[in-house]
C-alpha positions in Angstrom: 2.6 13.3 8.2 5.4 10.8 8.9 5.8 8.4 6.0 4.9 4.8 6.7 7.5 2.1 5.3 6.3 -1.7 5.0 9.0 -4.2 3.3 8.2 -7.6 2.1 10.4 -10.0 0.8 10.3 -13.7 -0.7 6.7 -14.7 -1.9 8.5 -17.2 -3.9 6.1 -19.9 -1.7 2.8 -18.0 -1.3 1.6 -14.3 -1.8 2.0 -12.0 1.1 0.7 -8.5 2.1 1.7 -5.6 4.5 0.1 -4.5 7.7 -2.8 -1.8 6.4 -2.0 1.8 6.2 -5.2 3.8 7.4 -4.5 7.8 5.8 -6.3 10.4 7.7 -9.3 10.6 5.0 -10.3 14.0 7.1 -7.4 15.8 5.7 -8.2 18.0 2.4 -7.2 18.1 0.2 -6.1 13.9 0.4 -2.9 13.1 -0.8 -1.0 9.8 -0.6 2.4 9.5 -2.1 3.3 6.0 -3.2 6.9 4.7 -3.7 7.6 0.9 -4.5 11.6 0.0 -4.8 12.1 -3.3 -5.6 15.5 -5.5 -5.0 15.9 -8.6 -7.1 13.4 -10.8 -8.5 9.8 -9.6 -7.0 5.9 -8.9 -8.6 3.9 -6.6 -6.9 0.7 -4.7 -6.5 -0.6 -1.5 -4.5 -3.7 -1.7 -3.2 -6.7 0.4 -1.7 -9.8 -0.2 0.4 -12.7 2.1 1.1 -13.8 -0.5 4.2 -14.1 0.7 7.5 -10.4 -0.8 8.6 -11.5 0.6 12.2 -14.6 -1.6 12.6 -14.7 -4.1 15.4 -14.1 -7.8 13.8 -12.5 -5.8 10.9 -10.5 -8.5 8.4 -8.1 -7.2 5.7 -7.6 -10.7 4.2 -11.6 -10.9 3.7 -11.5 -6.8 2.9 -12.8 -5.5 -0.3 -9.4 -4.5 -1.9 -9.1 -2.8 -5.7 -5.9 -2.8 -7.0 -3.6 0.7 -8.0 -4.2 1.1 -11.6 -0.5 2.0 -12.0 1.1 -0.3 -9.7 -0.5 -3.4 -10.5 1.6 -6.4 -11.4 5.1 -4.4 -11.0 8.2 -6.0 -11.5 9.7 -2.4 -11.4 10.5 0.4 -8.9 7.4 2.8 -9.5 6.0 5.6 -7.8 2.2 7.0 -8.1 -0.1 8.7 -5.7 -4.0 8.1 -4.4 -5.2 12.5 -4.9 -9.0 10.8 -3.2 -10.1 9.6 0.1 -9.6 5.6 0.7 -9.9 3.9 4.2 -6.8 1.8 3.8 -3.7 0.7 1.3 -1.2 -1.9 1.5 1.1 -3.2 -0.9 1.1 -7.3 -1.9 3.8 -9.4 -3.0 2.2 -12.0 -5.9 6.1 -13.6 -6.6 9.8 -13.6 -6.7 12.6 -14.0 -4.1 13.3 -10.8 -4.3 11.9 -8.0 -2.0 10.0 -4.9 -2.0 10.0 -1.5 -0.1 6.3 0.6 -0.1 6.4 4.1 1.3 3.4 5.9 2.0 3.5 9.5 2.7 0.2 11.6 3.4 0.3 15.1 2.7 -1.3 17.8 4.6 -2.2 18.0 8.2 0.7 20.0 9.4 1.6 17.4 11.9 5.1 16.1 12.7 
């Protein structure tokens, strides 16, 4: 699968949070790499949902979101992995100017 890049920068003001990712949960065995590089001055933390991100009226900010257990409250680059079916990750920014960069890469699939 193509890797899926979301950037955030500045949450010096207010906390902010990416676009959800929604992994194929069909695929088997589930993988999800996770790489977090942070530039400057930023917190941040992974997150998963097992909601239904595809159900009609659908909200992530009122989503039922748990946070990485090894990327929560980062200040670091990191990298980590989900290895079991979720519906949906994203990364938040909770503070600092700086920025960070979350890839997502899903293993499996054979597709381009």
């Amino acid at each position: 699968m193509q890797a899926v890049v979301f950037t955030l920068s500045d949450a010096s003001a207010a906390t902010k949070t990416s676009d959800v990712y929604p992994p194929d949960n069909y695929v088997s065995p589930f993988n999800v790499a996770i790489s977090v590089i942070v530039t400057g001055t930023a917190t941040y933390t992974v997150q998963y949902t097992f909601d239904n991100v595809f159900a009609s009226g659908y909200s992530a900010a009122s989503g039922n979101w748990t946070d990485h257990p090894s990327l929560t409250a980062q200040t670091a680059t990191k990298d980590s992995n989900v290895a079991y079916p979720v519906s949906g990750l994203r990364i938040k920014q909770t503070a600092g100017n700086g920025s960070v960069r979350c890839t997502f890469i899903q293993a499996g699939g054979g597709g381009t």
